[in-house]
C-alpha positions as CSV (number, residue, x, y, z in Angstrom):
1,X,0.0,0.0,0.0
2,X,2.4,2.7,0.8
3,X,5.0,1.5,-2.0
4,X,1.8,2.4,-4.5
5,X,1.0,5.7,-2.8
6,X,4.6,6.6,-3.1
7,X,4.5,5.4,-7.1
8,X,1.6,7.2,-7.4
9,X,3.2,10.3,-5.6
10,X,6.0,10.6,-8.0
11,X,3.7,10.1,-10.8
12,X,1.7,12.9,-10.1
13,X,5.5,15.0,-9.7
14,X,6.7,13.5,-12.9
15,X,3.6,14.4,-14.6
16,X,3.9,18.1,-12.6
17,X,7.0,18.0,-14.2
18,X,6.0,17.2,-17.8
19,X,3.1,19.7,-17.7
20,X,6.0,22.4,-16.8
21,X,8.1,21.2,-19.2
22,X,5.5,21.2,-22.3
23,X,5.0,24.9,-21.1
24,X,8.8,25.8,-21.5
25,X,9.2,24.2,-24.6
26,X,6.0,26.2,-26.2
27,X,7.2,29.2,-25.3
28,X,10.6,28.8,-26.4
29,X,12.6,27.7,-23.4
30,X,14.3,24.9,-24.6
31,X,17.0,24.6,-21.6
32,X,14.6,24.6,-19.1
33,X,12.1,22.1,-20.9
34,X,15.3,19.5,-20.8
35,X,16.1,20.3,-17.4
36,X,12.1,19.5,-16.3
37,X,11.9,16.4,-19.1
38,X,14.9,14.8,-17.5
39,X,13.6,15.2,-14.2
40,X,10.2,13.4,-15.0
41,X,12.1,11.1,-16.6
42,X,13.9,10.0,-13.3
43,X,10.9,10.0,-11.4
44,X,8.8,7.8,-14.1
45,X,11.0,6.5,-17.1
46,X,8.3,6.6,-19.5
47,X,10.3,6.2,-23.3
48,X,8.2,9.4,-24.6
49,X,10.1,11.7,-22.3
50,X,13.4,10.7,-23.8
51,X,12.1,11.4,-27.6
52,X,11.3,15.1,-25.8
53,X,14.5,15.5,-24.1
54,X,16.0,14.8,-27.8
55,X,13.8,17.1,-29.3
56,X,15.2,19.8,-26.7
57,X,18.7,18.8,-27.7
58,X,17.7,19.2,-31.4
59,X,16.2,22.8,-30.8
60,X,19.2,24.0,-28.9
61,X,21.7,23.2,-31.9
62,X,23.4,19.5,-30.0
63,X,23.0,17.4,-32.7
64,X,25.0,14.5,-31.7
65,X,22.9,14.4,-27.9
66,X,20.1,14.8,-30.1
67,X,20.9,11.6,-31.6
68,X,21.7,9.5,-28.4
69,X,18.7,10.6,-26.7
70,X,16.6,9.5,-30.2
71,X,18.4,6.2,-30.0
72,X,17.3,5.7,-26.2
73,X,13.7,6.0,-27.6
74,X,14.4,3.7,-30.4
75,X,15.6,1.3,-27.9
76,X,12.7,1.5,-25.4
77,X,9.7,1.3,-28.0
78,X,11.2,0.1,-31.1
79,X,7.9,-0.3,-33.1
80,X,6.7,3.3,-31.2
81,X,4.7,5.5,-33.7
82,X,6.9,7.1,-35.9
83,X,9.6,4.6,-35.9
84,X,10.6,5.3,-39.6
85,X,10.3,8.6,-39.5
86,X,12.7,8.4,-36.2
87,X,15.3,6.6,-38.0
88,X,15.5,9.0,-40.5
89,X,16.1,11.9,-38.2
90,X,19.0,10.3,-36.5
91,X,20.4,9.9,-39.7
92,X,20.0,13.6,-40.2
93,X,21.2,14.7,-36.9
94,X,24.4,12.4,-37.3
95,X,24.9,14.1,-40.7
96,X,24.6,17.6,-39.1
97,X,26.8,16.3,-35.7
98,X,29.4,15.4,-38.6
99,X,29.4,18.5,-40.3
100,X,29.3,20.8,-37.2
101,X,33.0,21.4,-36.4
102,X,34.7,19.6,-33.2
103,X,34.4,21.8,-29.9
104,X,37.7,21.8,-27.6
105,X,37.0,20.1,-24.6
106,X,38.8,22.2,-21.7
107,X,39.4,19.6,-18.7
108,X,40.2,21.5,-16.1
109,X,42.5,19.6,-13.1
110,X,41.3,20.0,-9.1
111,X,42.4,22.6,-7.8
112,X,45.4,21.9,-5.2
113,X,44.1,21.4,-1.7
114,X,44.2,24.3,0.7
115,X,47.5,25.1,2.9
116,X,47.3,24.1,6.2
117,X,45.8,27.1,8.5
118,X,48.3,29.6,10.0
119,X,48.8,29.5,14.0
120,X,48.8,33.0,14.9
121,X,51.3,33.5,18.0
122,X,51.5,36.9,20.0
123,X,54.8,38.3,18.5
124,X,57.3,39.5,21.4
125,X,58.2,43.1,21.5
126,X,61.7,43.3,19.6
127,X,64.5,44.1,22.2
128,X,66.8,47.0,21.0
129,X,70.4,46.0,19.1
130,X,72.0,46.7,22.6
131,X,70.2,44.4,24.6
132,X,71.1,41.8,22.7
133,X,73.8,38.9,24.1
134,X,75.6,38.7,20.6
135,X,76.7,41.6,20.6
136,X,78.4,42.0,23.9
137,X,79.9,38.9,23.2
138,X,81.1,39.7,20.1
139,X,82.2,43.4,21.6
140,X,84.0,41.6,24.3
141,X,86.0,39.1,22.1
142,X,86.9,41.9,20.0
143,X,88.4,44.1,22.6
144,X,90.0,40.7,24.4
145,X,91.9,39.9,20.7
146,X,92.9,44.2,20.5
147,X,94.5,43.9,24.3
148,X,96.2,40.5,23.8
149,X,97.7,42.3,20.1
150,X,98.7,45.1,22.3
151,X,100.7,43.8,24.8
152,X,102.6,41.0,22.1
153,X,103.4,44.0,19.9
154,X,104.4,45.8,23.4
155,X,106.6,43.1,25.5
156,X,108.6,42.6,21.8
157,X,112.3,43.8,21.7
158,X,112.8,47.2,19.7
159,X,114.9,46.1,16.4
160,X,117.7,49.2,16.9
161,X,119.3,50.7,13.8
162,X,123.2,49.2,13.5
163,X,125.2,52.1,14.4
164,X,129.0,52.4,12.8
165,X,130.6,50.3,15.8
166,X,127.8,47.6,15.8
167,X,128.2,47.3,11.0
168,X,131.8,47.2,11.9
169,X,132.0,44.2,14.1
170,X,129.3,42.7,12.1
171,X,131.7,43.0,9.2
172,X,134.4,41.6,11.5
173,X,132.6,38.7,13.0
174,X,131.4,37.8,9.0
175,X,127.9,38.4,9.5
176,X,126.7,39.3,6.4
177,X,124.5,42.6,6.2
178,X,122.1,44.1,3.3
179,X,124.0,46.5,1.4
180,X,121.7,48.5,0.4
181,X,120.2,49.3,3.3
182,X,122.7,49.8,5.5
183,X,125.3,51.1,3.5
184,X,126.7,54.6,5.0
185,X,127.5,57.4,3.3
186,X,131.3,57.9,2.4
């Protein structure tokens, strides 16, 4: 009982549907008469509908789904009335899906997924360049290294320019002496 009340219930919304659908297509509105046939066709697959849902296709220029959805009908009700005559305009729609040049089909990919939400964390307060550790430790190391120079270059015996005594004995002893630099004048 309530499996025939709910057959009967979408019946009476597939034949709503039809009704709508006969209205859109007399007045011109050939998208919306597909949309509505297809849906009373879901609800009650009655072969007729797909024959209209063709004849939608056909108005709106789709020749080739204008053919399948002729071919559904043929294949539901193959002696239907008109059978002939529906053979002959699948013929002419495949003839006019031939001739009509091919559309580019444009695939487009899913889109990447999302990036993982941002944490927001309070940011510190930026201490100032002197408060930093690095660079008292740097400043430190770098007057540790000028101190340490200091007092090498400091605690090093003064190299003292040969006086005439000191090139003399140097001569004498056979230590041999640049020239050039300390040659004396005549």
């Amino acid at each position: 009982m309530a499996r025939s009340i709910l057959l009967l219930a979408s019946a009476l919304t597939a034949q709503d549907r039809f009704e709508a659908a006969e209205v859109a297509y007399d007045v011109g509105q050939f998208e919306r008469a597909k949309k509505l046939y297809t849906e009373a066709y879901e609800l009650d697959p009655r072969p007729g509908l797909l024959f209209n849902i063709g004849q939608c296709h056909k108005k709106l220029g789709d020749w080739s789904r204008a053919a399948f959805f002729y071919r559904r009908y043929l294949a539901k009700a193959p002696e239907g009335e008109g059978a002939e005559r529906l053979r002959e305009l699948i013929a002419e729609m495949d003839a006019k899906a031939a001739a009509q040049p091919r559309r580019a089909v444009l695939t487009v990919a899913d889109p990447p997924p999302p990036p993982p939400p941002l944490t927001v964390t309070e940011a510190s307060p930026e201490e100032p360049l002197y408060k930093q550790w690095w660079l008292w430790t740097a400043a430190g190391a770098a007057t540790t290294l000028t101190i340490v120079a200091a007092v090498a270059v400091g605690s090093r015996p003064r190299a003292r320019s040969p006086s005439r005594a000191t090139a003399g004995r140097a001569a004498a002893t056979g230590d041999v002496l640049c020239r050039e630099a300390w040659a004396q004048p005549p």
